[in-house]
C-alpha positions as CSV (number, residue, x, y, z in Angstrom):
1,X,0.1,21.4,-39.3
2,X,-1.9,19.0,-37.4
3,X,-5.1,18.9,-35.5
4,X,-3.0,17.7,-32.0
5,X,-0.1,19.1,-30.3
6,X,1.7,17.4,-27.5
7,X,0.0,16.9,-24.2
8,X,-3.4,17.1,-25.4
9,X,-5.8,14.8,-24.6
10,X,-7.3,12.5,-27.2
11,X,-9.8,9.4,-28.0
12,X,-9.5,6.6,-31.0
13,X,-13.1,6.4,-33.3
14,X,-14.4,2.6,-33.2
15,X,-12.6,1.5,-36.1
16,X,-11.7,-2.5,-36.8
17,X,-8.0,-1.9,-37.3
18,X,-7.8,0.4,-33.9
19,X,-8.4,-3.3,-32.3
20,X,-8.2,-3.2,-28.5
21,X,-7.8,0.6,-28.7
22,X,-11.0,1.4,-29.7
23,X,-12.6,4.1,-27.8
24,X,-9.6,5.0,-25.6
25,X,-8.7,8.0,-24.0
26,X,-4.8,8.9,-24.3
27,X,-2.2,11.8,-24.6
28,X,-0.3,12.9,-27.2
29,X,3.3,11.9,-26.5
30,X,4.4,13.0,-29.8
31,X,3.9,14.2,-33.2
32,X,5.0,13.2,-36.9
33,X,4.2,15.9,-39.1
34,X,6.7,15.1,-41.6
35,X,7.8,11.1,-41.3
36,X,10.6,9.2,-40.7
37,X,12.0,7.4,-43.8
38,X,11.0,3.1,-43.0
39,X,8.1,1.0,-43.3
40,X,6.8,1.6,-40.5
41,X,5.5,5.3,-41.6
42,X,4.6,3.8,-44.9
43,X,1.0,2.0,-43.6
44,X,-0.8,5.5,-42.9
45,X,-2.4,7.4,-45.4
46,X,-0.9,10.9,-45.9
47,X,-1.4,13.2,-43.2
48,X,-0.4,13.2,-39.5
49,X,0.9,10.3,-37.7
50,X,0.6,10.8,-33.5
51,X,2.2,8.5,-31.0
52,X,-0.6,8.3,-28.0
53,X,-0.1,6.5,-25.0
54,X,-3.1,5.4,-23.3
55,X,-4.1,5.0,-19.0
56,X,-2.4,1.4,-19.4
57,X,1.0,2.9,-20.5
58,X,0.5,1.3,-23.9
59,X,1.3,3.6,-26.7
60,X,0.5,3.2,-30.6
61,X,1.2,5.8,-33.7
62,X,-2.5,6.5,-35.4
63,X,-3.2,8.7,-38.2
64,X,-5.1,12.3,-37.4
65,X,-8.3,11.1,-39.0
66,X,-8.6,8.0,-36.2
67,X,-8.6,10.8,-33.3
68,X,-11.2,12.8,-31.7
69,X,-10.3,15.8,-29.5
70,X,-11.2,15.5,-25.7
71,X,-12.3,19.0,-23.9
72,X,-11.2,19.2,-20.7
73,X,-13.9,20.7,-18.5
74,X,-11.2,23.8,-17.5
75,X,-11.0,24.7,-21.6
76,X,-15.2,25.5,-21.7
């Protein structure tokens, strides 16, 4: 099971390979627990892949491990 579900609200670590994503804020728009077969799928580590899209509608699959979680102020 992963640390993200769908909708939740999330921000890439400062990590070279993150490139111009660095720092973002996104959502969740969907969730590879277990991964489609291709190459793709094959440059993460093991663990969970998440497709985030970001405020500029740009979305990118990262690995668990390059997310933070953001609290929205309504979840304190």
């Amino acid at each position: 099971m992963g640390k993200f579900k769908i909708d939740d609200t999330v921000k890439t670590k400062n990590l070279p390979h993150l490139k111009l994503y660095c720092g973002q804020i996104g959502s969740v728009i969907n969730v590879f627990s277990k991964r489609p077969e291709g190459k793709h799928f094959e440059q993460f580590p093991v663990g969970t892949i998440y497709a985030v899209e970001f405020e500029n509608g740009d979305a990118i699959d990262i690995h668990e491990n390059d997310l933070f979680e953001v609290k929205n102020e309504s979840d304190s």
